[in-house]
C-alpha positions in Angstrom: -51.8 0.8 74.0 -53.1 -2.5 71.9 -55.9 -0.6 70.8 -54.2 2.5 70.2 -51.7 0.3 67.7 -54.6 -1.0 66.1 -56.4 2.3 65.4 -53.4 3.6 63.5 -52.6 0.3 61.5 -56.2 0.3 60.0 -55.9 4.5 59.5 -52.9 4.0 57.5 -54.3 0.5 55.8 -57.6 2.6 54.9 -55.5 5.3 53.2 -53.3 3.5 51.1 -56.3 1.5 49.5 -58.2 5.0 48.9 -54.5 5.6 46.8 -54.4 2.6 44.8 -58.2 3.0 44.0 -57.2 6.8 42.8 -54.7 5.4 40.7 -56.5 2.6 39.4 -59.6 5.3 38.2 -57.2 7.7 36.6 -54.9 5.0 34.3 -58.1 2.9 33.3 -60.1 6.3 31.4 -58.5 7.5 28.6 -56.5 10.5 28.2 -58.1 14.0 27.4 -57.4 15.2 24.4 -57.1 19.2 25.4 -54.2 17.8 28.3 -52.2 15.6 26.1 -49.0 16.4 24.1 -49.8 16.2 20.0 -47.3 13.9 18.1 -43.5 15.0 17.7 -42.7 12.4 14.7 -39.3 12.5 15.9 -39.1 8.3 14.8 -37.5 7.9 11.6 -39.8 4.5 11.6 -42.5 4.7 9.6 -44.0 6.9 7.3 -44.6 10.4 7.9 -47.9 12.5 7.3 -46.3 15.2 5.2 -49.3 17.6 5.0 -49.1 18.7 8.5 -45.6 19.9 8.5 -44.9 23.9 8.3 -44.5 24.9 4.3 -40.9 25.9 3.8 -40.0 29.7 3.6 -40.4 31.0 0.1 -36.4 31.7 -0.8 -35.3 28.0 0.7 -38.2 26.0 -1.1 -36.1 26.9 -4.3 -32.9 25.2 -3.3 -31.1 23.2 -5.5 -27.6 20.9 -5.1 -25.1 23.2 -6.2 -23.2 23.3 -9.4 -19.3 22.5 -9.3 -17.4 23.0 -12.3 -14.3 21.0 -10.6 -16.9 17.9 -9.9 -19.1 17.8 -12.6 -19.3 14.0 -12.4 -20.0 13.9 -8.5 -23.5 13.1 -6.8 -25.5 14.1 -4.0 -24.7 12.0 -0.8 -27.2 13.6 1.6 -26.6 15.7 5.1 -26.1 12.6 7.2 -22.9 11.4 5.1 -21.5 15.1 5.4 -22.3 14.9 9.5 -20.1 11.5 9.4 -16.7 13.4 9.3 -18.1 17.1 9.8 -19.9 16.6 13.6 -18.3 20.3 14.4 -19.5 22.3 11.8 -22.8 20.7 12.2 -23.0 21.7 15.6 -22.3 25.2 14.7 -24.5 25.7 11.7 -27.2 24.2 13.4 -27.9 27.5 15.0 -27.7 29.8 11.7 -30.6 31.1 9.5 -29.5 29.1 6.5 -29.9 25.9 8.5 -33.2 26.7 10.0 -34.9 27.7 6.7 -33.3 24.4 4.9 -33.8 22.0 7.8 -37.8 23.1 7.4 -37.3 22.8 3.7 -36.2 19.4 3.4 -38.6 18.0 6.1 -41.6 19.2 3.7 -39.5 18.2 0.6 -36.8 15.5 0.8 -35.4 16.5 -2.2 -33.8 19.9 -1.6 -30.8 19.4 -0.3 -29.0 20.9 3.3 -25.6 20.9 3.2 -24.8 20.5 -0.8 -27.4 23.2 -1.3 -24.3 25.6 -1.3 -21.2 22.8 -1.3 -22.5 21.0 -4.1 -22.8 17.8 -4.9 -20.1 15.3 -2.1 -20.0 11.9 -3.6 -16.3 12.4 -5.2 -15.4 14.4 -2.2 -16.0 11.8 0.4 -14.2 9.5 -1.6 -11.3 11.7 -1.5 -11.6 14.1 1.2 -7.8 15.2 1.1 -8.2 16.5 -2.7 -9.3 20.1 -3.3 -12.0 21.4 -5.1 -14.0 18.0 -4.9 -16.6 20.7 -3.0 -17.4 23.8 -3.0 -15.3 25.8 -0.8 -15.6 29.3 0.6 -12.3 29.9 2.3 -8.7 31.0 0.6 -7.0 27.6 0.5 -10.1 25.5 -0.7 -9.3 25.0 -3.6 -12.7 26.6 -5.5 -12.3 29.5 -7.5 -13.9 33.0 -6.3 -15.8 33.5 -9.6 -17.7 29.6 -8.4 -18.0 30.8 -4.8 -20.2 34.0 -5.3 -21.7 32.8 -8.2 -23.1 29.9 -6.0 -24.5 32.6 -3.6 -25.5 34.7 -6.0 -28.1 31.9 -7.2 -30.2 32.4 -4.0 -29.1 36.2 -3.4 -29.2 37.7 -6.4 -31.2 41.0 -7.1 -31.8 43.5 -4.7 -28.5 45.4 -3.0 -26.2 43.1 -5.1 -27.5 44.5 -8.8 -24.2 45.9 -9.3 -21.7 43.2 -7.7 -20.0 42.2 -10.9 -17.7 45.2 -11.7 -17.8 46.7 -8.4 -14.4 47.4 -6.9 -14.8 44.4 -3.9 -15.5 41.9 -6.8 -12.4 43.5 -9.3 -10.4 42.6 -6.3 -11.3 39.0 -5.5 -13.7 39.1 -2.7 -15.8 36.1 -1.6 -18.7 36.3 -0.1 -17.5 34.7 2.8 -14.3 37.9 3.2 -17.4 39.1 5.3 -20.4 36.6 5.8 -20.3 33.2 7.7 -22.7 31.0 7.1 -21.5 27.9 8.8 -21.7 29.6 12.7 -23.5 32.6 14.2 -21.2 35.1 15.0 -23.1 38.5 14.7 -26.8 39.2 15.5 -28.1 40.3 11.7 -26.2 39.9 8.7 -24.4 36.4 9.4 -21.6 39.2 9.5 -17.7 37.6 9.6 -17.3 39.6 12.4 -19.4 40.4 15.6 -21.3 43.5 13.7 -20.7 45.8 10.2 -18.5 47.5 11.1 -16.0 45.2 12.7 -16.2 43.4 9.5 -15.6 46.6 7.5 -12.8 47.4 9.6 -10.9 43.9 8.5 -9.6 45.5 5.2 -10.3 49.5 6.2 -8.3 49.9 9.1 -7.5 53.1 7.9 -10.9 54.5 8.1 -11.9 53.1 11.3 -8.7 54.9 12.8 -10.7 58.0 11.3 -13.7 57.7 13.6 -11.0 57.8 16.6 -10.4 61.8 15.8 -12.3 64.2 18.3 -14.7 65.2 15.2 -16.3 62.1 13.9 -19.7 60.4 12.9 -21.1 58.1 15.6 -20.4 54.9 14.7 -18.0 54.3 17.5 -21.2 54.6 19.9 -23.7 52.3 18.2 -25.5 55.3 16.6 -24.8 54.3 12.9 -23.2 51.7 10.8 -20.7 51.7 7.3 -23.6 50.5 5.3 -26.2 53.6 6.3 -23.8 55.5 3.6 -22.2 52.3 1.6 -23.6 49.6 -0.2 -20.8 46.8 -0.5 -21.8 44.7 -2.7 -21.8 47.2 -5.3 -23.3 50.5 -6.6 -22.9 52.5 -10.0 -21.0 55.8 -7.7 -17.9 55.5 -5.9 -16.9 54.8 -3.1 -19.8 52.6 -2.9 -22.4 55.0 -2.2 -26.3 54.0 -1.2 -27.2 57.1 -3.7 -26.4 58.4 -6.5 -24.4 61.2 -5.1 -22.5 62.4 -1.9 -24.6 65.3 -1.1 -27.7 63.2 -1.9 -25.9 60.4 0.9 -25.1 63.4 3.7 -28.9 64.4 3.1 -30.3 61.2 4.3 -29.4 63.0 8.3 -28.8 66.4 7.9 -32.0 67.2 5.9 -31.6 71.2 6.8 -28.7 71.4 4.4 -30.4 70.5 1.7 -32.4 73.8 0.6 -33.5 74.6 -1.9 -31.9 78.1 -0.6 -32.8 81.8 -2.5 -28.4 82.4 -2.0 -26.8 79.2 -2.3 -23.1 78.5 -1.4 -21.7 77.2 -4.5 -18.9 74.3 -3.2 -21.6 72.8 -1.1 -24.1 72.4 -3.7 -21.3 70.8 -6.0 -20.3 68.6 -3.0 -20.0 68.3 0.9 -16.5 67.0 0.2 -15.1 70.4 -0.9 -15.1 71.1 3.0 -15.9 68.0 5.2 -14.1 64.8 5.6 -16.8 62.2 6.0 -15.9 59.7 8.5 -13.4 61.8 11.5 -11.8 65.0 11.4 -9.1 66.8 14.2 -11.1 69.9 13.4 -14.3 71.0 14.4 -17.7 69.7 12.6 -15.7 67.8 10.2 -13.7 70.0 8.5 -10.7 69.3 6.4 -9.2 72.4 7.5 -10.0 75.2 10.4 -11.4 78.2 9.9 -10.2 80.7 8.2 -7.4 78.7 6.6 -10.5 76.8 5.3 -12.2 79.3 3.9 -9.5 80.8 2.4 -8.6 78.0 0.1 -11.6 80.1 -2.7 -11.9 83.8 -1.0 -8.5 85.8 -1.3 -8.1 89.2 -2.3 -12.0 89.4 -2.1 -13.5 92.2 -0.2 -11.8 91.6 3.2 -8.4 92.7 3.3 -6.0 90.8 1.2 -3.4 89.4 3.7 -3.3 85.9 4.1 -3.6 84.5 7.4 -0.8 81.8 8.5 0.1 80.5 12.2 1.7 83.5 12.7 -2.3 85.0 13.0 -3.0 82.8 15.7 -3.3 84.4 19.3 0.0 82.7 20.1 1.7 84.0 16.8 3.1 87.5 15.9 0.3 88.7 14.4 -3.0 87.9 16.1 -5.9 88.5 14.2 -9.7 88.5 15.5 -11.1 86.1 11.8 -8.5 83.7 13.4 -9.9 83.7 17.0 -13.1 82.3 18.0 -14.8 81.0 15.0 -13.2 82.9 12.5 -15.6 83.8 9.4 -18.2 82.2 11.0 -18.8 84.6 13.4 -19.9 86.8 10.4 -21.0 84.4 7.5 -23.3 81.7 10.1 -25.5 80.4 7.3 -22.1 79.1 5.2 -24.4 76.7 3.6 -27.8 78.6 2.3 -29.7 81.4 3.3 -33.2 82.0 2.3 -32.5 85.6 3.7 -33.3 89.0 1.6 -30.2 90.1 2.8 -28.4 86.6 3.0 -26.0 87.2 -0.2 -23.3 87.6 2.3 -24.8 84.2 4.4 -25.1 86.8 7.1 -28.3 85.0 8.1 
């Protein structure tokens, strides 16, 4: 038993020296440099090696303190004075575009500015922090003026799908920037969108037409398939309301590319304008109509060839009178190519 005892004390005796001797080889060679972690410069101690850091992205290496009209007297003060009373909003910008492309901005170049790059300079308005318009603003009871809200956006977004913001009807009727961006937290996916996505921002002020796309007949937007700004541009366009083109037909085209011809017999109201028959955004008749077939139709072609008598409810198969041009699909059973035909015989849009 004795010897048995001694056997495993020297076993166990003879592997903890082979251990420390491991340990003692690998901690006196240095370290690879292929295995070992490259420097973070995370210390604020000590002066960093600019050169290595990533360049900043073209649009934020331009940023500049913001101008304030109200403050014209007031100084810089640097993003770790605004994070003294401002911890929360910190927190949630931290996560947004704009503070990704300035944070990389201002490590390569001290100078351009975080915060106050779109607040403006904070000296006067951490000395008084209760009194409004000491910074910029962008909500309704800041205290800063519209005109100095978009105009301080506009110096980084200008050109582009905002040519045509002054005069256009969003700017004649006070909109900020921030009615349907947020900059400060990262509430939609593209966009920094107000709202979760386009349309939900849209759909703030234009309750009425979101209703539309509720009707049985209506584009998909309700399912994901299309936004507002496929057919509007809202920050401004020189056609109303707000069109991407030049025209509405030119707009519908975009998709339905068949109905733009050009056709040998064309229908005259739908070259002047898809409008003349479809509702754009959700209809209680089919394919968008303003109206059902025949009563639809009937609106330009009465007393014309066909027999004069105008058809009313009373034509319906329910009514007093039913009439086969009011069952089914009405004219179109006869006229199917309403929009164009290309046909020798398609004067009648028979085909």
């Amino acid at each position: 038993m004795d010897q048995g005892r001694c056997s495993v004390v020297i076993t166990a005796t003879l592997g903890l020296a082979i251990m420390i001797l491991a340990w003692a080889v690998a901690y006196s060679q240095p370290a690879r440099k292929d295995n070992s972690l490259p420097s973070t410069n995370f210390s604020a101690d000590g002066s960093v090696d600019r050169s290595s850091l990533p360049r900043p992205a073209h649009g934020f290496a331009h940023a500049r303190v913001a101008t304030n009209p109200q403050a014209p007297d007031a100084k810089a003060v640097g993003e770790k004075t605004c994070i003294a009373c401002h911890q929360l909003e910190a927190e949630h910008f931290t996560h947004t575009l704009h503070s990704l492309g300035l944070h990389v901005a201002n490590r390569s170049d001290p100078t351009i500015p975080v915060c106050e790059a779109c607040h403006g300079p904070g000296s006067e308005h951490a000395a008084k922090p209760l009194l409004k318009g000491l910074i910029i603003g962008y909500t309704k009871n800041s205290g800063t003026p519209i005109e100095t809200q978009t105009n301080t956006c506009l110096t980084c977004h200008a050109g582009g799908p905002r040519d045509h913001w002054l005069g256009s009807v969003h700017q004649r009727n006070d909109l900020s920037c921030s009615d349907c961006h947020n900059t400060m937290a990262k509430f939609s996916v593209e966009g920094l969108m107000a709202k979760s996505s386009i349309n939900d921002t849209c759909a703030q002020c234009h309750k009425d037409i979101r209703l539309q796309f509720n009707r049985r007949s209506h584009m998909p937007l309700p399912e994901g398939q299309m936004s507002c700004d496929d057919c509007h541009n809202p920050h401004g366009t020189l056609t109303s309301p707000l069109l991407k083109t030049n025209t509405v037909n030119e707009t519908c085209y975009q998709c339905h590319a068949e109905k733009r011809g050009p056709f040998l017999f064309e229908h005259a109201p739908v070259r002047e304008n898809c409008l003349n028959c479809h509702t754009p955004h959700g209809s209680n008749q089919n394919t968008l109509l303003v109206a059902p077939v025949p009563f639809l139709c009937q609106q330009c072609h009465t007393n014309f060839l066909h027999p004069n008598d105008l058809q009313t409810r009373q034509s319906l198969g329910t009514g007093l009178h039913p009439d086969e041009r009011v069952l089914g699909r009405g004219c179109l059973s006869c006229h199917a190519n309403i929009h164009g035909s290309n046909a020798p015989s398609g004067v009648r849009f028979h085909e």
